[in-house]
MARLO-676979 format. One line per field, with one value per residue (C-alpha): z, x, y; residue number from 1. Coordinates in nm, 2 decimals. Last residue first. Example, Ala and Ser with C-alpha at 12.3 -4.5 7.8 and 13.67 -1.06 7.14 Angstrom:
BEGIN
up c(0.71;0.78)
east c(1.37;1.23)
north c(-0.11;-0.45)
resi c(2;1)
This chain:
BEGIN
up c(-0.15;0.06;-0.07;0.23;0.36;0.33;0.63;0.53;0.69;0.62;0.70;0.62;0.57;0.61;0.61;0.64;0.55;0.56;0.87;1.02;1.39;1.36;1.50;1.15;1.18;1.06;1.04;1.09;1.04;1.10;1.03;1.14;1.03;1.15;1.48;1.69;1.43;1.25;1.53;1.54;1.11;1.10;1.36;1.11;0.82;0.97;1.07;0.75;0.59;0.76;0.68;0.32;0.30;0.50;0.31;0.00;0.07;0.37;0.54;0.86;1.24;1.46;1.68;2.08;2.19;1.98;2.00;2.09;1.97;2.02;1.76;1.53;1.53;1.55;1.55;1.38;1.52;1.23;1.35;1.04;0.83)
east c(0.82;1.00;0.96;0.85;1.18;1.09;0.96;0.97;0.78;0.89;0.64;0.72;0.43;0.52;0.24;0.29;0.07;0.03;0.22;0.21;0.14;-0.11;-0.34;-0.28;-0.04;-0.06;0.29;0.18;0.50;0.58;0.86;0.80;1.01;0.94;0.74;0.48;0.18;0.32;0.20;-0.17;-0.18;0.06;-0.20;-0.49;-0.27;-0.16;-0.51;-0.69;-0.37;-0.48;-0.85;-0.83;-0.55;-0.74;-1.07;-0.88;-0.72;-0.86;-1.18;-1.19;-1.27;-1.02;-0.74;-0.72;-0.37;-0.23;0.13;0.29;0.70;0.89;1.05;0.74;0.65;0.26;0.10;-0.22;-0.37;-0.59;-0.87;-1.06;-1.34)
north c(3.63;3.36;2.99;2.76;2.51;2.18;1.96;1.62;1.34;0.98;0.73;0.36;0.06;-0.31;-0.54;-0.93;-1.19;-1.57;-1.57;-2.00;-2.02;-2.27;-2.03;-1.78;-1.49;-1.18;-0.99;-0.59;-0.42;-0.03;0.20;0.54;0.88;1.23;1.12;1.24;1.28;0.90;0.68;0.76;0.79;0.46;0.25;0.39;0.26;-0.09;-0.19;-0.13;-0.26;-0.59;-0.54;-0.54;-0.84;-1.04;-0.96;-1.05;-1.39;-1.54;-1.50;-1.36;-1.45;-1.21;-1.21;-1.22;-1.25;-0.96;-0.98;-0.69;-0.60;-0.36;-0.15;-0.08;-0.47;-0.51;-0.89;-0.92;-1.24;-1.47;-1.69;-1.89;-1.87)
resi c(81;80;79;78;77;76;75;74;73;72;71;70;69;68;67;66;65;64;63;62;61;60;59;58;57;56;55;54;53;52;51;50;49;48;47;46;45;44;43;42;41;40;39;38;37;36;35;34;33;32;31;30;29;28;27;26;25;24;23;22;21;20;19;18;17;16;15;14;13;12;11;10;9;8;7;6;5;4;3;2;1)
């Protein structure tokens, strides 16, 4: 296993200083858009349209992974009878 820090970009940025022990490959992958979907869900109920990247970094420094996920909430007009 190894330490991987999932940094968040949604306009400013905030490294996380602490990071996690995971396996590479798939349970990387699973629990970084594990991350970036619950922090979409919180950010998404204020705002219309969100942009968010997770970049997942390993201790050398090097990102194996990056998430981008973009919300785009619509509000259509409801048919009249």
């Amino acid at each position: 296993m190894a330490r991987f820090f999932f940094d968040i970009h949604d306009g400013t940025n905030l490294c996380d200083p602490v990071g996690r022990d995971l396996e590479a490959g798939v349970i990387l992958r699973a629990e970084a858009l594990k991350v970036v979907t619950n922090l979409m869900a919180a950010e998404a109920e204020d705002a219309r349209e969100s942009t968010l990247v997770l970049s997942v970094r390993d201790e050398s420094g090097t990102i194996p992974l990056k998430v981008r996920i973009v919300c785009q909430v619509e509000e259509c007009e409801q048919p009249r009878d």
